[in-house]
C-alpha positions in Angstrom: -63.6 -28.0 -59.6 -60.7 -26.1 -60.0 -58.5 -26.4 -56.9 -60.0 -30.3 -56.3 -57.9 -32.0 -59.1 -54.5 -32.3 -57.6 -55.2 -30.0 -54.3 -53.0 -27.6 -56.0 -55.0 -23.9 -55.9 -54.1 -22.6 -59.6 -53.2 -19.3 -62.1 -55.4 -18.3 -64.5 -54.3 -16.9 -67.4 -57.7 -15.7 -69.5 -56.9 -14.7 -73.2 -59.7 -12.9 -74.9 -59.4 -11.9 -78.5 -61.2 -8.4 -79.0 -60.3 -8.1 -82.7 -63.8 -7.7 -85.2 -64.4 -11.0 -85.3 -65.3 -11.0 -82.4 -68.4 -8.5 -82.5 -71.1 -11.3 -83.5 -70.3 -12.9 -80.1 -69.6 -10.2 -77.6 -72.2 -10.1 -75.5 -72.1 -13.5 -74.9 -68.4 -13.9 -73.9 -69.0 -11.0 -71.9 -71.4 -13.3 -69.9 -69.7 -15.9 -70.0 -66.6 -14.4 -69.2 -68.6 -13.2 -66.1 -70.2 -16.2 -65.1 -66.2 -17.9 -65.1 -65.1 -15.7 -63.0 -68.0 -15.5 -60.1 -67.5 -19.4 -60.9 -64.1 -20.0 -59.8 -63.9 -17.5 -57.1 -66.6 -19.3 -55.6 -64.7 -22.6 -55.3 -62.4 -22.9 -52.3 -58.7 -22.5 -52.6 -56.7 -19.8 -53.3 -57.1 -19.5 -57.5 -55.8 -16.6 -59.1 -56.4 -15.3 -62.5 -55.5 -12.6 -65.3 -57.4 -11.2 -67.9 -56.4 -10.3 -70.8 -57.3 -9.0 -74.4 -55.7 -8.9 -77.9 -55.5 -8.3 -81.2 -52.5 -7.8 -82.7 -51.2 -7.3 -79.6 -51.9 -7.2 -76.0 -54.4 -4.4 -75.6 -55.1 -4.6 -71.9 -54.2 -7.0 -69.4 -55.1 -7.2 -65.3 -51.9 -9.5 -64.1 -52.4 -12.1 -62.1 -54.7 -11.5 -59.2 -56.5 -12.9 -56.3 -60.1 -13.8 -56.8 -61.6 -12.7 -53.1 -65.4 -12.3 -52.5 -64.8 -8.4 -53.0 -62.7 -8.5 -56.2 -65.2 -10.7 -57.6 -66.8 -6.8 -58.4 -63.6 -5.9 -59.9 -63.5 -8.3 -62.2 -67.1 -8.0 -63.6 -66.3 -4.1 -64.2 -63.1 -4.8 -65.9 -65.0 -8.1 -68.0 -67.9 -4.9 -69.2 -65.6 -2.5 -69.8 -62.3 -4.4 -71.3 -64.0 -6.7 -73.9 -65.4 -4.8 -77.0 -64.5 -5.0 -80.7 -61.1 -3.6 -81.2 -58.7 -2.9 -84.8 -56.3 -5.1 -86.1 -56.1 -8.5 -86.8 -55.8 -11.3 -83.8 -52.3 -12.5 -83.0 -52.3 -15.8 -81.5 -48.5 -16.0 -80.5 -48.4 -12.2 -78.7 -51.3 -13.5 -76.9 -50.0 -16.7 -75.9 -46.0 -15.0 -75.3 -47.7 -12.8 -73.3 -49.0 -15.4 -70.9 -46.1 -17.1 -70.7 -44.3 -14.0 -69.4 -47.2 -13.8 -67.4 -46.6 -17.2 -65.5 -42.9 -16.8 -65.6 -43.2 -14.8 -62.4 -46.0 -17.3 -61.1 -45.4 -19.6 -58.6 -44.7 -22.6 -60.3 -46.3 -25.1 -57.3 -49.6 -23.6 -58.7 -51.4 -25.3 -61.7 -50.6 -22.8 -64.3 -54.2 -22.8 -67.1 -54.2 -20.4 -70.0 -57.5 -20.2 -71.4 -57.7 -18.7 -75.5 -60.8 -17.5 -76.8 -59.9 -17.0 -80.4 -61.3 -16.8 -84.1 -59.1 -19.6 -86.1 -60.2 -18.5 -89.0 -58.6 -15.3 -88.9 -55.3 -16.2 -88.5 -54.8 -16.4 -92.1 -51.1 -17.1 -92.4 -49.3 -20.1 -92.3 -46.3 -18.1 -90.5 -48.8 -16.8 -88.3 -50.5 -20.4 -87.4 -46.9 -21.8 -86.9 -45.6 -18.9 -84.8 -48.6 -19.5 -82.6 -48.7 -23.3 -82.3 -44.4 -23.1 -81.3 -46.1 -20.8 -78.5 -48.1 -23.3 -77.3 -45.9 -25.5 -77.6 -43.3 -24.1 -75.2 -46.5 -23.5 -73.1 -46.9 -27.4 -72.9 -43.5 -28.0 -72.2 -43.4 -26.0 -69.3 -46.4 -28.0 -67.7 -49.4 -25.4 -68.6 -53.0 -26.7 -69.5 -54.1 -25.2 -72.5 -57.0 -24.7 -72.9 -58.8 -22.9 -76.6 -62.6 -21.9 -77.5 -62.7 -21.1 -81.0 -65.5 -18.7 -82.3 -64.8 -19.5 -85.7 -67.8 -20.2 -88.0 -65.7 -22.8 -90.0 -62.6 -24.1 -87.5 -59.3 -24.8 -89.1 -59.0 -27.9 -87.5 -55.7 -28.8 -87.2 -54.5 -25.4 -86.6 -57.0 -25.9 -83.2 -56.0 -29.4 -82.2 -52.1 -27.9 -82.6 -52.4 -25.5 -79.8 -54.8 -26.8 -77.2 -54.7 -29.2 -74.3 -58.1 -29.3 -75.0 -60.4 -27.7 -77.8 -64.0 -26.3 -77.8 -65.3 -25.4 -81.5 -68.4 -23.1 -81.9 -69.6 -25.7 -85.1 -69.4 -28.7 -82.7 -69.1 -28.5 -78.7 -70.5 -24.9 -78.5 -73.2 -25.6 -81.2 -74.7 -22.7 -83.8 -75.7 -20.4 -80.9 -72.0 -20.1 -79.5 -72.9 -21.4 -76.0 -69.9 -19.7 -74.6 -70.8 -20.2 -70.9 -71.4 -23.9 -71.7 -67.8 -24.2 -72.8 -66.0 -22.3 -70.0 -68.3 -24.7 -67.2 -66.9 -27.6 -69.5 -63.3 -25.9 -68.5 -64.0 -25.4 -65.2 -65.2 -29.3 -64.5 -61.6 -30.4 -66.2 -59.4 -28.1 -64.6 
């Protein structure tokens, strides 16, 4: 569970990447997305989390918030209304800068968890791949789990085992179907 490993209750940071690529897959990170959330707000301790969506930059964002039986509702509306296909291409590193300013003002005796759903194959660039992995790297180094489900058809593979803790691909752990919901329980149980 989430608060169980350490007996530390923990912030969430969700990044969602709305850019085209993701349209093939949107109603099912939509669900899982869903299914996350009622998840961890139904394990005790006092988690927080933050949603938010990019492309090639942050286009909304809920800042860090309590998950209490009746914001539970809250987040579902904002998971059905705040992830849809969006313009522009995604940008890893404004995602991942933008949770670190996110958990800059967390309490740091929380676990601090950022969470990418991304499409490796369309960061294209090898500026753009390195800009992003120095992100997570200074994520790391300041002690946050990082955690990446890639929707990508064909993973670049090192680009993907550069920036997470840990590492879900759609070709291997989530399988031709994209089990999204599989993946995030998978997060869940290592939290």
């Amino acid at each position: 569970t989430v608060t169980v490993k350490n007996g530390k209750p923990s912030d969430i940071i969700l990044l969602l990447d709305a850019s085209s690529g993701v349209d093939p897959y949107i109603d099912e990170i939509r669900t899982a997305v869903t299914e996350f959330i009622g998840t961890v707000s139904d394990e005790p301790g006092d988690d927080r989390l933050a949603l938010i969506t990019y492309t090639d930059a942050v286009k909304s964002s809920t800042g860090i918030l309590s998950l209490s039986e009746t914001e539970a509702d809250v987040w579902s509306n904002f998971v059905r209304l705040k992830i849809r296909k969006l313009d522009g291409a995604p940008n890893v590193e404004a995602a991942l800068e933008n949770a670190k300013t996110v958990l800059k003002n967390s309490d740091t005796t929380r676990n601090q968890i950022v969470i990418l759903l991304y499409d490796s194959s369309a960061t294209t660039t090898d500026a753009a791949r390195a800009a992003a992995i120095t992100a997570a790297e200074d994520l790391r180094k300041n002690g946050v789990e990082l955690f990446c489900v890639d929707y990508a058809a064909q993973a670049q593979t090192d680009f993907a085992a550069a920036l997470a803790t840990d590492h879900f691909n759609k070709t291997t752990d989530l399988s031709a179907s994209g089990d999204f919901t599989a993946a995030l329980a998978k997060i869940v149980r290592q939290m």
